[in-house]
N, C-alpha and C positions, 0 to 999 in steps of 0.2 A: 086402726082398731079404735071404735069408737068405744070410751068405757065413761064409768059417770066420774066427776070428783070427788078427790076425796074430801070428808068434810065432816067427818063423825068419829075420826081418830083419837086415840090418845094426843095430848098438845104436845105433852111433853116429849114423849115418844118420837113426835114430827119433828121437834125441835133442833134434839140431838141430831136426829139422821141427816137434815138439811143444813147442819150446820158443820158437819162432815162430810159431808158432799164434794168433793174436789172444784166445783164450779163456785160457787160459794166458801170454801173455807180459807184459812192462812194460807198465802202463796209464798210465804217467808223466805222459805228453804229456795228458791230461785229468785229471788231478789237480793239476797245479802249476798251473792257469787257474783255478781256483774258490780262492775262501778260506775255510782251515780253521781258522783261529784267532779270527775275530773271537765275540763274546764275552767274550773271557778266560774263558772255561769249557769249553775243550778240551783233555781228558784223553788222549785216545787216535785218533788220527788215521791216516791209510792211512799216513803213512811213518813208517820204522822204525829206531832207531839213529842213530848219530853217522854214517853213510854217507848217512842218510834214505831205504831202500831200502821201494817200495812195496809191501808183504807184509803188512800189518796183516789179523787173522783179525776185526777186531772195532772197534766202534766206543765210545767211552766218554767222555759229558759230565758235570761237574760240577753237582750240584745246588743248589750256591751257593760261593762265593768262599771260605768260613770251612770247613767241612768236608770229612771226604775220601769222603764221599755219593756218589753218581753215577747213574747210567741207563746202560745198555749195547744196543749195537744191533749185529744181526748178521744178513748175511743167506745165502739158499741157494736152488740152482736148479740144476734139472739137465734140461732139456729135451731135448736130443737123447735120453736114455732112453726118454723119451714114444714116440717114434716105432713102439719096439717094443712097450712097455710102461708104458701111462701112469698105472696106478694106483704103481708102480715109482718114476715120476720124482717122485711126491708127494711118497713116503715119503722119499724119499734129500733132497727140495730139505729135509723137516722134520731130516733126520739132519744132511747139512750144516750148517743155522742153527745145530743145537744143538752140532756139536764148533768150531763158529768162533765163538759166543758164550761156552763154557767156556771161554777165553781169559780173560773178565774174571772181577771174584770176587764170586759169585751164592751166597747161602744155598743157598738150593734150588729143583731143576729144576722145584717147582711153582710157583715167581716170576716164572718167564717167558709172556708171554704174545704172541701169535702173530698174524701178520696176513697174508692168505691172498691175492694177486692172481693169480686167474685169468684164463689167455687163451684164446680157442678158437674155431674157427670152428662154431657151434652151426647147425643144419639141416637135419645130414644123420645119416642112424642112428647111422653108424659116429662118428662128432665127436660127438655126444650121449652116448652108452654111452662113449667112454673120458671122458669128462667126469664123466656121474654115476658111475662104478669109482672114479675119482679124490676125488672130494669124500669119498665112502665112507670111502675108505681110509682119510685120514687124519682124516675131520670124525668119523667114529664108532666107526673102530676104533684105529688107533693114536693117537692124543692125549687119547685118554681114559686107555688104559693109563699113558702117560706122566704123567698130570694137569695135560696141560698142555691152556687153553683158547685159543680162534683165536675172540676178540672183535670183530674187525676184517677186512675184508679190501675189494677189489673185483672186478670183472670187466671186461671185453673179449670181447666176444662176435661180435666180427664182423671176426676174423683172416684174412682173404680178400681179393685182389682180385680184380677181373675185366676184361676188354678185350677188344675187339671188331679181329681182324686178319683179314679176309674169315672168321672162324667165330670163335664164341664161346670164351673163354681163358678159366681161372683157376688162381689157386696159391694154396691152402691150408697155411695154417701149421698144425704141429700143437698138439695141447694143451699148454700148459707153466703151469707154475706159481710163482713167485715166492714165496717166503716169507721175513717179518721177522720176529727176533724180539726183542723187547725185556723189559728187568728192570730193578728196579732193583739197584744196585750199594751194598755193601757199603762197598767201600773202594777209592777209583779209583787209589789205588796201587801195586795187588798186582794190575795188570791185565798179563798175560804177553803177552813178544810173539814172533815168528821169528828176533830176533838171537841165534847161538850165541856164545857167551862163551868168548874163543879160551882155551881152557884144557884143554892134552893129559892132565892129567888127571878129564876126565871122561867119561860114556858118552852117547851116542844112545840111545833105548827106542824102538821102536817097536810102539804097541797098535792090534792089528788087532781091528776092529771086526766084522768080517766071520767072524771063526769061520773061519778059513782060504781063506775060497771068493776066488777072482781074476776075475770075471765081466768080460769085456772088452766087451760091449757097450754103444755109445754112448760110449766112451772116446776122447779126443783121438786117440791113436794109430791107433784106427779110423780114426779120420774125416778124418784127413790122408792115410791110405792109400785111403782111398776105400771104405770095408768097414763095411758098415750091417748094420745088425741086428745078430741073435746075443743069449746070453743075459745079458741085465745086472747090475748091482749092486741090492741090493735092503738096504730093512731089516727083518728078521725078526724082530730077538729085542729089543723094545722096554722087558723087562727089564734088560738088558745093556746098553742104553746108559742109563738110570736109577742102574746102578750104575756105570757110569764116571762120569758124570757127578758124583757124589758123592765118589769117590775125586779126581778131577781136584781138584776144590772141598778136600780134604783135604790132597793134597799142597801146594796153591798155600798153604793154611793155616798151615803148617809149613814153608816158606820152603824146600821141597823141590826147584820145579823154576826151571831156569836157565830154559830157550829152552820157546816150545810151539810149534805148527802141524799144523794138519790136514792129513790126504790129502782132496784134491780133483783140482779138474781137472790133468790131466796125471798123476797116480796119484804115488806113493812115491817116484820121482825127483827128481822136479819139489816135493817138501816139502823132499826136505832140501839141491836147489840153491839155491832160496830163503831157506833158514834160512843157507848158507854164503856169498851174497849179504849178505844183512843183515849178520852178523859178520864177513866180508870177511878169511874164513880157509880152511881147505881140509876135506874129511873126506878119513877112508878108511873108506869102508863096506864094511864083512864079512859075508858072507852064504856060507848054507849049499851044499853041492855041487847044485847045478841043475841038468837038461839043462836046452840053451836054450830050449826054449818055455815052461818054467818059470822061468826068470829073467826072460823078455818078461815073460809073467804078472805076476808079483810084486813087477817096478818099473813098470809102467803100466798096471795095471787102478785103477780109479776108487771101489771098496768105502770103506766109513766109515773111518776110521783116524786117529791121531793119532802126532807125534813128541815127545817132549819131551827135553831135555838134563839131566843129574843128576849130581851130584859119584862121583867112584868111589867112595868112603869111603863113599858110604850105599848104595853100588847094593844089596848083598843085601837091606837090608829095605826099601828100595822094591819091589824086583823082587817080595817076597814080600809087601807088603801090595796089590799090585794083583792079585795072584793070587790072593790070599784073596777077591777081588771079583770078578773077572773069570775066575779060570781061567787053562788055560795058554794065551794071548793075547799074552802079552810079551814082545818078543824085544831081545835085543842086536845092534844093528845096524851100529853104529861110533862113531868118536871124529873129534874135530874135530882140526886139526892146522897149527899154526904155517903151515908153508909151504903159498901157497896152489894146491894142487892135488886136483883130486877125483878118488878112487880108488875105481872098484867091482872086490872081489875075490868072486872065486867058488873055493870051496875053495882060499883061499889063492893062488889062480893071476889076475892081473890081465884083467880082464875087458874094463875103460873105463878111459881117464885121461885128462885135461886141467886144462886150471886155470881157475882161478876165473873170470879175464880173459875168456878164450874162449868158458866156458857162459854170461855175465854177457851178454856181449856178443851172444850170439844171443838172449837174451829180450830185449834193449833193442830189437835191433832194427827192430822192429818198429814201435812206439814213435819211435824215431829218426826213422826213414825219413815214418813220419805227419807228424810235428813238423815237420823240415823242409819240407812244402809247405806248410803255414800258418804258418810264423814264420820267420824269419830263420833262412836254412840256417846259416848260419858260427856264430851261438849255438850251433846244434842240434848242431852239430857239435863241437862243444869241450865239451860236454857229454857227449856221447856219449863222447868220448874220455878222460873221467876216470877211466872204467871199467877203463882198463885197466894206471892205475898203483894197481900194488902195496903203494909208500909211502906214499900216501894215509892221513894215519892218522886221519882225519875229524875230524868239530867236536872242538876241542882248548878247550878253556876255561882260560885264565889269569885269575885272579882275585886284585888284588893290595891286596885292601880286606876291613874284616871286613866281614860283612851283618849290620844289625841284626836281632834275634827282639824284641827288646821295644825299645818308642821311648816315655821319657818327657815325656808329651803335656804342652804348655803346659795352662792351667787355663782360656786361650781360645786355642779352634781357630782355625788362621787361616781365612779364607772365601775359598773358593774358585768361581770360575765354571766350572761345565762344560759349555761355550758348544757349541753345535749351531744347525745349520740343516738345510733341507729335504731329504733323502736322507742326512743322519750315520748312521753305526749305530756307533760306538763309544764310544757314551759311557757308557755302563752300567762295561766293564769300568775304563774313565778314575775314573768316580767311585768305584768300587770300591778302586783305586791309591792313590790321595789318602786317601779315608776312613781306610782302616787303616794310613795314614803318618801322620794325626793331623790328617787338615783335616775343616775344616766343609764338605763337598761340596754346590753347588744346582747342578740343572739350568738352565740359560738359554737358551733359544730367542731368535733372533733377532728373531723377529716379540714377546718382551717386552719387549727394547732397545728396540725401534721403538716398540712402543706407549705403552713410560715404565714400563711394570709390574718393571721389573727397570733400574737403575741402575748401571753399571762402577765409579760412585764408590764404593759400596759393600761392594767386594770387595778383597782383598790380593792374589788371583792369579788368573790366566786360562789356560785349556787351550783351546784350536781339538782338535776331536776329526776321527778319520778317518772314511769312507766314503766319497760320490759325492754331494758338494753339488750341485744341481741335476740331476743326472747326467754331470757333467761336460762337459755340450756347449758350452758355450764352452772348453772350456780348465780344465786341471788349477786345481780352486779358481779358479776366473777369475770364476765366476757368485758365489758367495760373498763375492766382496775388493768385487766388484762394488756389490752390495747394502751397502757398508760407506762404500769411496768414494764414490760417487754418490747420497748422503741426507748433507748436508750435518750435521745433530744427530747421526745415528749416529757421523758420520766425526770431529766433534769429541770424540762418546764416546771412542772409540778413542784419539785423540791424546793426550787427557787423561790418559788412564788409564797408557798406556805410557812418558810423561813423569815419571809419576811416582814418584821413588825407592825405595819404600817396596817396589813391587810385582814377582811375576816373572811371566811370560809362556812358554806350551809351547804350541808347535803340533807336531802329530804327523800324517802321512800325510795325508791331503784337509786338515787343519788346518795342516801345513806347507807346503804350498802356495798357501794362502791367504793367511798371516801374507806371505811370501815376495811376493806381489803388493799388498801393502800396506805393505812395506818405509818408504815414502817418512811414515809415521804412527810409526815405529817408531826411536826412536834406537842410531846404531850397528851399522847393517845397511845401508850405500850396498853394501857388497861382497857382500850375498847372492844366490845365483842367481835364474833361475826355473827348473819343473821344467816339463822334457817326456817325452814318449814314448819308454820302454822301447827299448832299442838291437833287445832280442829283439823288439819288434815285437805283444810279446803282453804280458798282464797275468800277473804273479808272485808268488805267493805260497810263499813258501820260511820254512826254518826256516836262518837263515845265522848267521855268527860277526863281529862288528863288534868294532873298538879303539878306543878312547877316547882322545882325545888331551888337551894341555893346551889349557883356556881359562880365561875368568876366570866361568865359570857355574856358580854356585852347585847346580844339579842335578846336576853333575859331580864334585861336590869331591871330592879324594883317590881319584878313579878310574882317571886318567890311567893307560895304560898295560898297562889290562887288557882282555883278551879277552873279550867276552860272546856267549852263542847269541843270538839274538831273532829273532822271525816278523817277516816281513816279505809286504806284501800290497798292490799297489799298481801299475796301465799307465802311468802317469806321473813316474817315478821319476826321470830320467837328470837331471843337473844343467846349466844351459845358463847359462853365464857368455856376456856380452854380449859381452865380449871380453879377450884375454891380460893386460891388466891391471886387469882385475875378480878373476880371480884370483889374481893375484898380490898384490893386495890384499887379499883372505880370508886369503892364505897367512903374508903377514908381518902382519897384525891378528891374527894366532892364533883366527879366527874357525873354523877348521874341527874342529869337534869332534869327528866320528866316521866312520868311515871303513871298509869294509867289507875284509875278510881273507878269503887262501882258508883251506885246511885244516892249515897249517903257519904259519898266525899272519903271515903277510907280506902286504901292499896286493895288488891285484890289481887287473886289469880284465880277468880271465879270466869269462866265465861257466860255471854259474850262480852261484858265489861274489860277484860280484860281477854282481846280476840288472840293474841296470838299463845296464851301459857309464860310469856316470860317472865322469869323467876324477878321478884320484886314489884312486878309490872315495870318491869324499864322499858321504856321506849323512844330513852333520847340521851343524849353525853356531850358532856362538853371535852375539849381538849384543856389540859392545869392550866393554861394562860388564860382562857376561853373565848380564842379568837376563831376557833373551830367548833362547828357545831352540827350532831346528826339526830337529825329523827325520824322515824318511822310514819307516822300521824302526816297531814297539810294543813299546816296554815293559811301556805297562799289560796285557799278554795275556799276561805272561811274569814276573809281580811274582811269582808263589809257584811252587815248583818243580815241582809236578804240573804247571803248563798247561802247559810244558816238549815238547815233543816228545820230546825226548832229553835226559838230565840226569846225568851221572856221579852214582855212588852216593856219599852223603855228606854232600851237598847236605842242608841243613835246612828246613823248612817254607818259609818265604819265599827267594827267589831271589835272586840279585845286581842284578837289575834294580830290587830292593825298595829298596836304597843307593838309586838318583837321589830315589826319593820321599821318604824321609826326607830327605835333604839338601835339597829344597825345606822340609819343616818345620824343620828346623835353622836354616836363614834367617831365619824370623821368630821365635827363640829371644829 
């Protein structure tokens, strides 16, 4: 159905509706349920900034623990294109991967390589023919110009239902294509994200990719109006993005650009509310004398394009080395600006205004409103409503310790156990922790203990690592403590080892919950909770800020009092004292060590600052001696400053999180 564009609307009106748009809005509500940090090799995650706004163009892991190596993953799709034009939507999902993977920092566009999943209901002429146009397009004509290969891919070939309602039904989906692309990474430090950098003086650039054309078809804006067809975004000049993509890689080189983000879904609007999201400041964007259907045009049409942010002091010779590449493509579009309010001006004459709050708030919505019927509405809700204070100044890190860069190692390691059972998966980053704090790290499986191949006596210290021991279906570390108390030799192991002076003990997330269930082996821990399920009712993984309080635990020393980010990832978090004078026995034993803060460094039991409800925000305990120590939170996934989700500038190679490890080697000094 061919219809015209729309292009005479109310702005505002469009605004809202495209920015609620499921395609377009916060995807929150399924990002904070999966965990993005385990590893400790996560460079680059969907959230973004000290706000943690979920905008990231690109994904980016570490290639190992010591270098700043990496892999880069990024993907693109543009399916409703198809509809009209399905060799169109191939080329744009391959143009998308590439201006959302030029985010991280790639030698060259011939690095990347491509993986192609095809859908389509194949059968019938017309679904065969945009199928084989499609493959065409991009398997033999465009990625060869690019030199880029598509090594990988798969298909779905049978996108159709059918049902029988007294005559025979079906709905065919149309052809769409999925594309990933991956490289690897240079340096997973200089990977750019959407936070603008509230700083009045700098400028917005925005490079259109598109050679001027505003092709509104299969665009969000369409498709909320109900207006299909029409002519789309296309990429034609596969030159032109070869040499963006080089200049991109050059400016990132020369420490040139502040903010990036691509135009995608939802068109040039919708990049740079996202990029004023993330920095949690205001633009005023300037733009040329329009009639209105050319202002529609040119903030919501869906063509390649990119934003980046640049200091005013360089603007001339950036502006003139992308033009030496690109042509006249670059425009000045506006500046970011203290108060937050977002300004479209059209010849100087105010167009749109609102604030930050408002537009923030109608892409959450969406989001919200999901969240709430699978989780605890009243979480969902006090989340939701963080959006709309102003003074929020996000994760604030107070740091009142130095971090060591170099730790001079005893001449013996001390030996460390990094104790797992059946469903751990963090022990890899755990041993990595330790290692470069200066221990002898060995793996221990429980089923060694058991067997006699691995002995407690033999070691100085013990880590419980996180994951989902058994799956958790008995009970957070319930199946774990289990297998420890209930085998009479193990459970001696245990007692022995923890009895003994010499040694210290860390459980961490599935491993602090364990330890915590086997208290009664553990001296000095009658006051430790147990942990149960989540107040939100769902599993969290957040990038939060926790305070260190005083104990007498040696992995603590001289920390008290500081602020830290740390990932946190965990459905059974919330802490469950037996009763008021179980805690109040933590409290004056000085056993609670850590303790979760919202965005202004105060306790809380606000969510999601404080994800799981527990009462004080506690999230960590020491044992009276404090050779014993549990927390909720990882450190080991936040020991050096890249795995960081967000890290103020200045910060050196290893993190503040690096201090607890060393101070467990300082112990056996």
């Amino acid at each position: 159905i061919n219809q015209p564009d729309v292009g005479h609307q109310n702005l505002a009106e469009n605004i809202k509706k495209v920015l609620s748009y499921p395609s377009v809005a916060n995807k929150g509500f399924l990002i904070t349920i999966g965990d993005r940090s385990v590893t400790g090799l996560i460079a680059r995650d969907q959230m973004v900034g000290p706000w943690q706004v979920p905008v990231s163009d690109v994904a980016v892991t570490k290639s190992d623990f010591q270098s700043s190596l990496g892999e880069a993953f990024a993907i693109g799709e543009k399916a409703p294109i198809a509809i009209s034009n399905a060799p169109a939507s191939a080329r744009m999902a391959v143009g998308e991967a590439l201006t959302n993977i030029a985010a991280s920092f790639i030698k060259n566009i011939s690095d990347i390589k491509l993986s192609a999943n095809w859908m389509a209901s194949a059968g019938s002429d017309e679904n065969d023919f945009a199928l084989f146009e499609s493959v065409k397009a991009i398997g033999i004509d465009l990625c060869p110009t690019l030199g880029i290969s598509i090594p990988v891919g798969k298909d779905s070939m049978s996108m159709q239902t059918k049902w029988n309602d007294g005559i025979e039904k079906n709905v065919v989906s149309p052809m769409s294509l999925v594309i990933t692309a991956f490289s690897e990474c240079s340096d997973v430090t200089k990977t750019l994200t959407p936070q603008l950098i509230n700083d009045e003086n700098t400028t917005l650039l925005f490079i259109d990719l598109a050679e001027g054309k505003t092709r509104m078809g299969g665009s969000s804006v369409n498709l909320v109006n109900k207006v299909i067809g029409g002519k789309t975004p296309d990429l034609e000049n596969p030159e032109l993005i070869k040499r963006f993509f080089h200049t991109i890689q050059s400016l990132n080189n020369e420490n040139n650009i502040l903010a990036y983000h691509d135009r995608s879904d939802g068109g040039l609007i919708t990049t740079l509310f996202e990029m004023a999201f993330a920095g949690h400041c205001g633009i005023d964007i300037q733009l040329n004398k329009f009639a209105d259907d050319e202002l529609f045009k040119f903030l919501f049409n869906e063509e390649l394009g990119v934003v980046i942010q640049i200091e005013d002091r360089k603007l001339q010779n950036i502006v003139g080395s992308i033009e030496a590449e690109l042509g006249q493509s670059v425009y000045v579009i506006g500046k970011p600006t203290i108060k937050q309010v977002i300004t479209i001006r059209s010849d100087n004459k105010i167009t749109f205004q609102d604030t930050r709050a408002n537009l923030q708030s109608w892409w959450s919505e969406t989001s919200y409103r999901i969240q709430s019927l699978r989780d605890n509405p009243k979480s969902s809700k006090e989340e939701f409503e963080n959006i709309l204070n102003d003074n929020d100044p996000g994760i604030n890190p107070q740091i009142n310790f130095d971090v060591p860069q170099i730790i001079h190692f005893n001449k013996t390691k001390p030996k460390i156990a990094i104790l797992r059972e059946q469903g751990i998966n963090g022990h890899s980053e755990m041993a990595a922790a330790f290692y470069y704090a200066g221990f002898d790290a060995h793996d221990v499986h429980m089923s060694d203990i058991a067997s006699g191949a691995k002995d407690l006596n033999d070691f100085q210290a013990l880590v419980a690592c996180g994951g989902f021991s058994y799956g958790d279906v008995l009970g957070a570390g319930q199946g774990w403590a289990k297998s420890i108390l209930l085998n009479e030799k193990i459970r001696n192991q245990f007692q022995i080892f923890f009895h003994r002076q010499e040694t210290l003990s860390l459980g961490v997330c599935n491993g602090c919950q364990m330890l915590s269930n086997i208290k009664q082996l553990i001296p000095g821990t009658d006051f430790w909770p147990s942990f149960v399920k989540n107040e939100s009712e769902q599993f969290e993984a957040r990038f939060l800020s926790v305070m260190i309080e005083k104990t007498n635990s040696p992995f603590l020393e001289d920390m008290e009092g500081s602020v830290l980010p740390i990932a946190v990832a965990h459905g059974e978090g919330k802490v469950n004292f037996s009763n008021a004078n179980q805690l109040e026995g933590a409290t004056n034993s000085n056993l609670i060590a850590i303790k979760y803060v919202d965005n202004n460094n105060k306790g809380t039991l606000r969510y999601p600052y404080n994800p799981n409800g527990s009462v004080l925000g506690i999230t960590g305990l020491s044992s009276i001696d404090g050779r014993a120590l549990i927390m909720m939170p990882h450190p080991e996934r936040v020991f050096k400053s890249d795995q960081n989700s967000w890290h103020p500038k200045g910060w050196n190679d290893y993190g503040p999180w690096y201090r607890m490890f060393a101070n467990a080697n300082k112990f056996f000094a």
